[in-house]
C-alpha positions in Angstrom: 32.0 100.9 -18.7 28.6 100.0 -17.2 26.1 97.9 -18.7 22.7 99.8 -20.1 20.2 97.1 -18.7 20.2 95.4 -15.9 21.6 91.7 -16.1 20.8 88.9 -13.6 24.0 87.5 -12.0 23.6 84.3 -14.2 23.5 86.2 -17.4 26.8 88.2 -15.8 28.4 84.8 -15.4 27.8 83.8 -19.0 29.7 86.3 -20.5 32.6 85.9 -21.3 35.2 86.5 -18.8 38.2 86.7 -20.8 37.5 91.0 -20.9 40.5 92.9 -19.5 40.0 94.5 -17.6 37.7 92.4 -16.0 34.0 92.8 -15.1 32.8 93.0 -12.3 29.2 92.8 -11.1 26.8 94.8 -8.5 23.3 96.0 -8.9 21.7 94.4 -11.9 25.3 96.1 -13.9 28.4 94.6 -15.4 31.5 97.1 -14.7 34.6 97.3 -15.7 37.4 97.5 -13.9 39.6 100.5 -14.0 42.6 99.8 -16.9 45.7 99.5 -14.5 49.1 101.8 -14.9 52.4 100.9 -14.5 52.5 102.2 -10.6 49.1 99.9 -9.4 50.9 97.3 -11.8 54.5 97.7 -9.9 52.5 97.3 -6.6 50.6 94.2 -7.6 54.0 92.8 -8.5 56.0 93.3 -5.0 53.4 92.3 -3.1 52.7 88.8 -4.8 56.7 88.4 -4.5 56.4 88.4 -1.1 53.1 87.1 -0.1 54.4 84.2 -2.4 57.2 83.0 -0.4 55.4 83.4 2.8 52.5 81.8 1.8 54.7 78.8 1.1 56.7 78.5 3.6 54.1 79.1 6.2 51.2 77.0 4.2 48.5 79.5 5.2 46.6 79.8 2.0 47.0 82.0 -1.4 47.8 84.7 -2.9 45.9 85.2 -6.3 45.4 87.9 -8.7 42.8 89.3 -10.0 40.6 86.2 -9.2 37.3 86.7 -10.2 35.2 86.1 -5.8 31.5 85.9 -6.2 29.4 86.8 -2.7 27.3 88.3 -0.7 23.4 87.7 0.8 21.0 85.9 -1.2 19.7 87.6 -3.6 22.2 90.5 -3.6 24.8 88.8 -4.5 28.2 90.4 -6.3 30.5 89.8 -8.2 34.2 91.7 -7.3 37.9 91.1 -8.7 40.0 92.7 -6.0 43.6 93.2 -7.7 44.9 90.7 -4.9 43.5 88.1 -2.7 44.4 85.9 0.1 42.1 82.5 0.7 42.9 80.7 3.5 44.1 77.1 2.9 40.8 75.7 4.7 38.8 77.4 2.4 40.6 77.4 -1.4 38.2 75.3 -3.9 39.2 73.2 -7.1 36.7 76.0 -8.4 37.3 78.3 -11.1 36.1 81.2 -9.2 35.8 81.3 -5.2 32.4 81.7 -4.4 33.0 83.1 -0.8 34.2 86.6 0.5 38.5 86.3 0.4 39.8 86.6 3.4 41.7 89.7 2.7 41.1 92.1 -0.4 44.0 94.0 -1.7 42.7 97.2 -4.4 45.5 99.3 -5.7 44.0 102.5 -6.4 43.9 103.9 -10.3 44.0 107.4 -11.8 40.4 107.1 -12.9 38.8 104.8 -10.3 35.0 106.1 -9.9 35.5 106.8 -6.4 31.5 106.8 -5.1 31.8 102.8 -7.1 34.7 101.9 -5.2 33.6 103.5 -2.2 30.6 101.0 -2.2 32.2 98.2 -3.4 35.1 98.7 -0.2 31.6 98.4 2.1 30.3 95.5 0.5 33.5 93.9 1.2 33.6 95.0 5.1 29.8 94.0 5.5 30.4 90.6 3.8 32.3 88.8 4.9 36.0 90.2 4.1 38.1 90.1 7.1 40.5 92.4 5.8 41.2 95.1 3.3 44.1 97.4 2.0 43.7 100.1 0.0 46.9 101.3 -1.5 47.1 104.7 -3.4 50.4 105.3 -5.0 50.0 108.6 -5.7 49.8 109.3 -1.9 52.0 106.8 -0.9 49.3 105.3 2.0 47.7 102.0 2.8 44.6 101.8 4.5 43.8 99.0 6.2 40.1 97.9 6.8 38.8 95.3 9.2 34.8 95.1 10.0 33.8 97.3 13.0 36.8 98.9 13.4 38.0 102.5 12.2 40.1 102.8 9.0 44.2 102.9 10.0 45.9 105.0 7.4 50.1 104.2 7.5 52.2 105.9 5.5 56.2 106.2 5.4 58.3 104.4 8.1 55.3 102.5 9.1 55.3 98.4 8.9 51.9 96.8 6.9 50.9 93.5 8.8 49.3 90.8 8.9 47.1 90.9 11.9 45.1 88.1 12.3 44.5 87.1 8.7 47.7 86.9 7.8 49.9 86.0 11.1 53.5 86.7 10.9 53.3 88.6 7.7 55.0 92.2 7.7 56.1 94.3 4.9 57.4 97.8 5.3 55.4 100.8 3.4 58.9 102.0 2.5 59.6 98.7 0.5 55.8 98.6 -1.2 56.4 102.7 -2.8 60.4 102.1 -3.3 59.0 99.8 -6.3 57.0 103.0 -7.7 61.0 105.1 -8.2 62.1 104.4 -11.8 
């Protein structure tokens, strides 16, 4: 659901951000997110069990979902809600929203994502300031994994999701992430 005018990122901030699913915010237009189904929710799940524990015992930084991270240049700034993020422990604020790019973005793929949005909002991330992204799509059982200036590595079954730099020491097998999608 768009917006029909075009809203200045103050006026985006004044709404009410209670909405589920959220809103995000890009060009002038207050979007929601895509309503999330029992696979993207499953995924969500696993992987803030084990980010959670690792993120503890290693005191890196967070795991936090759906947190609401408004960035970008002046002027063209957005506002995104990535289904997971990690914020690095040097950079997590007492704020109610973190108003940087996350360190890594995590989207789950849904049924009826608007692919061309998404698409753009993927970029935005890569060109701003987002050091890494996974895509995960259920339905195919893949993750792609994004890091600025480098080409897209798609894994799929048998292969092991890391870290790399963001995340050091963190691995999870794809194998484990889909097993939670069987019911």
């Amino acid at each position: 659901m768009a917006t029909t005018s075009k809203l200045t990122l103050d006026e985006f901030l004044s709404i009410d951000d209670d909405t589920k699913p959220a809103l995000e915010y890009a060009c002038g237009e207050a979007v929601q997110k895509p309503m999330p189904n029992r696979l993207h929710s499953a995924i969500q799940g696993y992987l803030i069990a084990v980010l959670f524990p690792f993120l503890e015992r290693t005191g890196l930084g967070q795991v936090l979902p759906e947190f609401r991270c408004i960035f970008g240049p002046p002027g063209h700034v957005r506002v995104f809600v990535p289904d997971l993020v990690y914020i690095a422990r040097e950079r997590l604020t007492a704020d109610l929203y973190h108003r940087a790019a996350p360190d890594l973005a995590v989207e789950v793929l849904s049924p009826d994502q608007d692919m061309a949005r998404f698409v753009d909002k993927i970029q935005f991330y890569l060109l701003h300031g987002v050091r890494l992204v996974w895509v995960i799509d259920p339905v195919r059982a893949t993750v792609a994994v994004l890091t600025p200036g480098h080409e897209a590595v798609i894994l799929t079954s048998g292969a092991t999701l890391d870290g790399g730099d963001v995340l050091p020491g963190f691995s999870v097998a794809l194998d484990e992430i889909f097993a939670r999608l069987k019911v």
